[in-house]
C-alpha positions in Angstrom: 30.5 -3.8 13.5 26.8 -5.0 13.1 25.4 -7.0 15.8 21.7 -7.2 15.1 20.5 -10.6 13.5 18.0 -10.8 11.0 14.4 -10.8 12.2 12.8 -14.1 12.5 16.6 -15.9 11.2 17.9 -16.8 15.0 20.6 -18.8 13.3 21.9 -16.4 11.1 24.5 -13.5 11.5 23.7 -9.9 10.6 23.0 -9.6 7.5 25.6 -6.7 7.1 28.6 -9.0 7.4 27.7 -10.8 4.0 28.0 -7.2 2.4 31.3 -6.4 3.9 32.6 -9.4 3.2 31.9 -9.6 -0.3 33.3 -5.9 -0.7 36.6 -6.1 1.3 37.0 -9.6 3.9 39.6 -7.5 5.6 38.6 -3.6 6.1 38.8 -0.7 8.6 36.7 0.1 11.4 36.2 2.4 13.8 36.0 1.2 17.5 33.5 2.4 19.8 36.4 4.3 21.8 37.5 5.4 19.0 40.3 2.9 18.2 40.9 2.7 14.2 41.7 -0.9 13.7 40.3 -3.6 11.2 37.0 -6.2 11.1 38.3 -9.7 9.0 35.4 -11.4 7.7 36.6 -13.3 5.2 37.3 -17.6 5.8 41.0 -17.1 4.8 41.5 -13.8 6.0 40.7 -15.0 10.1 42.3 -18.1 9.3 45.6 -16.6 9.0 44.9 -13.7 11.4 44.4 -16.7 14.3 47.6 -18.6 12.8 49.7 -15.7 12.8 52.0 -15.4 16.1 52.8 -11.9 15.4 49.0 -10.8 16.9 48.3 -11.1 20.3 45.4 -12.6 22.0 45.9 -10.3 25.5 43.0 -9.2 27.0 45.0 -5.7 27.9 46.2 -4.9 24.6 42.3 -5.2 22.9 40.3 -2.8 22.0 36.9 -4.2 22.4 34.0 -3.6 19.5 31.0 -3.8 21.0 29.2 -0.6 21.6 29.1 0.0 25.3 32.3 -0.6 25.6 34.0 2.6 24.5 35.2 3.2 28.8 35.8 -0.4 29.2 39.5 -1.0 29.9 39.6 -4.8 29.8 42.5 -6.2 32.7 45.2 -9.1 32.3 43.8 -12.4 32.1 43.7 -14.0 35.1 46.0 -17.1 36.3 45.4 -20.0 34.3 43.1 -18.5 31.8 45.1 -20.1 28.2 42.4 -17.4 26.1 44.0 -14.2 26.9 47.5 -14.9 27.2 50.8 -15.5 24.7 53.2 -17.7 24.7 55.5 -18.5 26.6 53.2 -18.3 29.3 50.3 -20.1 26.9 52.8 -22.5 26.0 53.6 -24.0 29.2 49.8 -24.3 30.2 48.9 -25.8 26.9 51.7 -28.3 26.8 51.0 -29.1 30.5 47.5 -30.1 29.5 47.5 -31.3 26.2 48.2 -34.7 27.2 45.0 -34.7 29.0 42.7 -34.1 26.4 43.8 -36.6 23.8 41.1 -37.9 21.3 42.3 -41.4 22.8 41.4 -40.1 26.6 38.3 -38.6 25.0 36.8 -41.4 23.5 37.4 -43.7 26.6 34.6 -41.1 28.7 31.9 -41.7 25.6 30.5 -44.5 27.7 30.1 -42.4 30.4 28.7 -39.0 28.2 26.1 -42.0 27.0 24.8 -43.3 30.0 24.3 -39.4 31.7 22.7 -39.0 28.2 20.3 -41.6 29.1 19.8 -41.1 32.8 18.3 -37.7 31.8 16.3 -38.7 28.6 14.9 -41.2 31.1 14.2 -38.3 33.4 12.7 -36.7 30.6 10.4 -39.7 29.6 9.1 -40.1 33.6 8.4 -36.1 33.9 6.7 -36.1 30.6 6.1 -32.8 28.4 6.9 -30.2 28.0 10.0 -29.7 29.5 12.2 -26.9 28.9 15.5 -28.8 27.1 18.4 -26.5 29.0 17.9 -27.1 32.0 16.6 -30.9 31.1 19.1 -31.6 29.0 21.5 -29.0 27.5 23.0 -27.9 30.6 23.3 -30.9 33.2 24.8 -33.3 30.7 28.6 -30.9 29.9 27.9 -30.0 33.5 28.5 -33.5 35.0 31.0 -34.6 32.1 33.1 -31.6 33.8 32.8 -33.1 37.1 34.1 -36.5 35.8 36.8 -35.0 34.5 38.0 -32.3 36.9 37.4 -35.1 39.7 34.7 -33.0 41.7 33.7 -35.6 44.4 29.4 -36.6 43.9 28.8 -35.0 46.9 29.5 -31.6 46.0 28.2 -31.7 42.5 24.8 -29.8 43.6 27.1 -27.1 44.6 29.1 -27.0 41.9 26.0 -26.7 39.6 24.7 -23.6 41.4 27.9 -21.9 41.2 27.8 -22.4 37.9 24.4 -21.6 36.7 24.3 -18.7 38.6 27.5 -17.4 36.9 26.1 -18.1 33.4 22.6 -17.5 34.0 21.2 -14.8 32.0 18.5 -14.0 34.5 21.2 -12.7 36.9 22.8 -9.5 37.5 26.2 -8.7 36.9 27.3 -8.5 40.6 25.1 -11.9 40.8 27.6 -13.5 38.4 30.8 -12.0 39.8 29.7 -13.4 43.0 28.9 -17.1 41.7 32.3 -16.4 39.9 34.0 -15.8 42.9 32.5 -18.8 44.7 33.6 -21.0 42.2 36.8 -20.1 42.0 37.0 -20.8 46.0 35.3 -24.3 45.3 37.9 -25.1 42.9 40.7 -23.6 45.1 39.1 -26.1 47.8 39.6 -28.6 45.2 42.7 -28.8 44.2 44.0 -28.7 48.5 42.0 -31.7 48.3 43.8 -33.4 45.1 46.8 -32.8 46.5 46.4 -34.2 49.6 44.3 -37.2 48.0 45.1 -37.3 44.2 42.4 -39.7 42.3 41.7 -40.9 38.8 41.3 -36.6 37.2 42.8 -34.1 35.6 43.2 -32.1 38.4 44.8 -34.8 40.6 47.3 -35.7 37.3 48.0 -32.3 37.6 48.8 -31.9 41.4 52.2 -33.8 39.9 53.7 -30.9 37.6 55.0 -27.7 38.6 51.9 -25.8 38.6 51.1 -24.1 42.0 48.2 -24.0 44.0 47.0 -21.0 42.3 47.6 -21.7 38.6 45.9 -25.1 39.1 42.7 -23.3 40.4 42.9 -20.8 37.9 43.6 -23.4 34.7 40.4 -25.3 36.4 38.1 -22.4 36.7 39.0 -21.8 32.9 37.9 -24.9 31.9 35.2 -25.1 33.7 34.0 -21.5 32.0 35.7 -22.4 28.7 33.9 -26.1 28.1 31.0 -26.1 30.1 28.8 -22.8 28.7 29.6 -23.4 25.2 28.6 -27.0 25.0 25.5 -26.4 26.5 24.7 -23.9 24.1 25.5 -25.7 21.6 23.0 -28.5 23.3 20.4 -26.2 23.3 20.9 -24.0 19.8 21.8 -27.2 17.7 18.4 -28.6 18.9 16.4 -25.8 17.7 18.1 -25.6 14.8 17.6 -29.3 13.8 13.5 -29.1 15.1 13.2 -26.1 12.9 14.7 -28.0 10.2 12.8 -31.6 10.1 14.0 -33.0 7.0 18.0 -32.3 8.7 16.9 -34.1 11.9 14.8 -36.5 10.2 18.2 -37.5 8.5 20.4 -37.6 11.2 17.3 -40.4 13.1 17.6 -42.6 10.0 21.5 -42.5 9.9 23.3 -42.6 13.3 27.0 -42.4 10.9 26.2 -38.7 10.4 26.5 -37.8 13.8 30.3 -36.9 13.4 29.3 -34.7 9.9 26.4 -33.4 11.8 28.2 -32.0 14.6 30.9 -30.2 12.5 28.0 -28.7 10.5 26.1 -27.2 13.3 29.0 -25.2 14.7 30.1 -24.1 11.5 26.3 -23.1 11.2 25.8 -22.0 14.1 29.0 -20.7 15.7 28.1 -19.9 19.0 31.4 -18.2 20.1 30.9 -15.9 17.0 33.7 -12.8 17.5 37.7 -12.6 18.8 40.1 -10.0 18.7 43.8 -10.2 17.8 45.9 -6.9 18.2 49.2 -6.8 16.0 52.4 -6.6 18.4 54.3 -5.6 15.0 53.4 -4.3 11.4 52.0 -7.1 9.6 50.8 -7.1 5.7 47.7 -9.4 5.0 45.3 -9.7 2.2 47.0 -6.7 0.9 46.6 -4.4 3.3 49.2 -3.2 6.5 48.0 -3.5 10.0 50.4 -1.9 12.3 51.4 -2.6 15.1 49.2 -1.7 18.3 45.9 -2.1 15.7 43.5 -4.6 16.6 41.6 -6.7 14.3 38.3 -8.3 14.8 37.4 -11.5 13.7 34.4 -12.6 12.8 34.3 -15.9 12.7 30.3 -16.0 12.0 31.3 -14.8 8.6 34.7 -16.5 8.0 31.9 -19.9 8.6 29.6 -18.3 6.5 32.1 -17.2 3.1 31.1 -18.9 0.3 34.3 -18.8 -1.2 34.7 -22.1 1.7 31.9 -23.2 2.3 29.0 -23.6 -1.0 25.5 -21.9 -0.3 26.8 -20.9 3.3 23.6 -19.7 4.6 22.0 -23.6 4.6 21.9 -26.2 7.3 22.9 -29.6 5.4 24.3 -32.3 8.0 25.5 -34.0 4.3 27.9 -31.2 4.1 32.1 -31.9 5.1 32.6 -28.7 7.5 36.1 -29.8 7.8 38.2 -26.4 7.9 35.5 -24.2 9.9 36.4 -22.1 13.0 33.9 -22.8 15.7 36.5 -24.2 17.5 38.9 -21.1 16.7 42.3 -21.7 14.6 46.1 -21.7 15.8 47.0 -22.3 19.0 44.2 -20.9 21.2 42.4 -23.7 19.5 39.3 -25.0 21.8 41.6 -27.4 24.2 38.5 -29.4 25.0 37.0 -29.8 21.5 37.0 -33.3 21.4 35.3 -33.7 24.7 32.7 -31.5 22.9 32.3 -33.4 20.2 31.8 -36.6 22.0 29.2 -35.2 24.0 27.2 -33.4 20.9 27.6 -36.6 19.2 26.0 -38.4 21.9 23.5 -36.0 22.7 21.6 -35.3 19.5 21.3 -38.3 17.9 19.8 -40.2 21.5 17.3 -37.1 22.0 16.0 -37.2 18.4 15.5 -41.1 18.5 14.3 -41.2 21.9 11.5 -38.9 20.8 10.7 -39.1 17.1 7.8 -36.7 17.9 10.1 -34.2 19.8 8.7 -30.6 18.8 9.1 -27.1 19.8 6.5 -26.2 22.3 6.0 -22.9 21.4 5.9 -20.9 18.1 10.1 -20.5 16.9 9.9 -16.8 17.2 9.0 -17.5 21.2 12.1 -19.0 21.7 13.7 -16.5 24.6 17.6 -16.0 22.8 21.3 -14.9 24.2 22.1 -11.7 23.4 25.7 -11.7 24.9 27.7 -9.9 23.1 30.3 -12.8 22.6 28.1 -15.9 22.9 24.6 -16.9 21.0 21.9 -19.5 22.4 18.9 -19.8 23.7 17.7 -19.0 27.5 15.0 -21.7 27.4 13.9 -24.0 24.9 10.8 -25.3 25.7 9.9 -28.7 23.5 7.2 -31.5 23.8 6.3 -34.9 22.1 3.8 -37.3 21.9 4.1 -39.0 24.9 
């Protein structure tokens, strides 16, 4: 599978993927351990490979694509994590929390995702430039919308962000991140004792009342905590440089505050951070005329299901004008990103009220200084450094 971006295109996927597509949008491929199973990079293709119940999204039955990974035997999810499970196990979780994340419930936190917006654009404006925008800007802001929402009490928010940088800091080694993992599975574990004895105004205290135990409530809140927080601050952070290396897009979106909503959808379908998943078949299943049996796994990219032009006219161009409605940013079916409206209401907020707060707001250094993410399952940027006229 290719992995290697163009050189000097950060937003782009690897150019191999338009190729394959265009030949064959579902194909064979061999695995790096050897595995032969299937790469879908056709729109319509991973569309109906994520809607399909008959593939599985356990961790234990993948076979993973990256290279390095050909010894890498990949364990059970753990309790409470909704990604790498199957009903009926996903079913109960997701019905359990559903409720909670309601585009009604949603909306009723913008005032809050706008005045934490503006508390740190403030902070911003007093420090003065440069400032480097993830840790400014990207990060605290899904941070302490995650706090709101979990219920973690002010005084342990510091803690809870160090946890939580250090577990998706890039700087960090990977016994650094285990650790900070560790810890805040603990913190959360300390949390929920807490809810229980004292439930407040949270998800985690409305969820002390179900059947959940101890140990599936702090594993369904370490999940979201990895799931929402990460992501939205990459997409913070990416989306930025993608609008300040496109002026005329961000000039657009500071003259007309109603394309925030198109603007979002357009920048994860551009983007699309979270950019590969794997299904494995749990029986024989015929798609796009060809027969994936059972035990096969198929990868999906979903970089060029957002990219086929046969959805999405002249893919490879940013255009907040454009209706991304349909793209899979936020996956498809019923692992679904749970918390994508609580991700839309903060990248809603967030871009338009940086980009008018400083009309000037530049990149700092030259674009191809930018330090990216090479995760193998998430893009971003590291740092973004930015200034303005002040």
């Amino acid at each position: 599978m290719p992995i290697t971006r163009p050189e000097g295109c950060p937003f782009d996927p690897p150019a191999e993927l338009a190729g394959l597509r265009a030949e064959q949008p579902l194909r064979r491929m061999r695995y790096p351990d050897g595995h032969l199973g299937w790469l879908a990079t056709g729109h319509a293709v991973a569309r109906a490979v994520a809607a399909d119940p008959r593939f599985s999204s356990r961790y234990e039955l993948m076979h993973l694509p990256f290279p390095g990974m050909a010894d890498v035997t990949i364990p059970p999810a753990p309790v409470g994590d909704l990604t790498g499970i199957d009903p009926p196990h996903h079913t109960r979780y997701r019905r359990l929390l559903m409720g909670k994340f309601t585009v009604r419930r949603m909306r009723e936190l913008t005032s809050r995702v706008e005045q934490i917006t503006a508390e740190h654009l403030d902070a911003m404006e007093r420090q003065g430039p440069p400032v480097d925008l993830v840790t400014a800007y990207a990060h605290p802001i899904p941070a302490l919308m995650i706090c709101e929402l979990l219920g973690v009490p002010y005084a342990d928010r510091e803690r809870f962000q160090h946890h939580v940088v250090a577990m998706t800091s890039t700087d960090g080694t990977v016994e650094e991140q285990y650790a900070a993992m560790t810890a805040l599975q603990e913190f959360v574990g300390e949390l929920v004792l807490a809810k229980r004895a004292r439930p407040t105004d949270d998800l985690l205290s409305d969820l002390t009342s179900t059947d959940l135990t101890d140990e599936e409530l702090a594993g369904i809140g370490s999940f979201l905590l990895s799931a929402g927080l990460d992501t939205t601050s990459n997409m913070i952070g990416l989306g930025t440089f993608a609008l300040l290396t496109n002026p005329r897009q961000a000039d657009a979106l500071r003259a007309d505050q109603g394309l925030a909503d198109q603007a979002v959808e357009e920048l994860m379908r551009y983007l699309t951070i979270a950019h590969t998943g794997v299904r494995t078949a749990l029986e024989d299943v015929e798609l796009d005329g060809q027969l994936i049996k059972a035990g096969e796994s198929v990868t999906v990219s979903l970089q060029a299901a957002n990219r086929d032009p046969e959805r999405f006219p002249d893919p490879d161009s940013l255009d907040l004008q454009r209706k991304a409605t349909g793209h899979l940013a936020f996956g498809h079916g019923i692992h679904q990103c749970l918390g994508q409206q609580l991700a839309r209401i903060e990248m809603r907020v967030a871009f338009p009220a940086l980009l008018n707060r400083f009309p000037t707001l530049r990149l700092a250094v030259p674009p191809e200084e930018v330090p990216l993410r090479t995760d193998l399952t998430m893009h971003g940027v590291q740092r973004l450094p930015v200034t303005w006229d002040a």
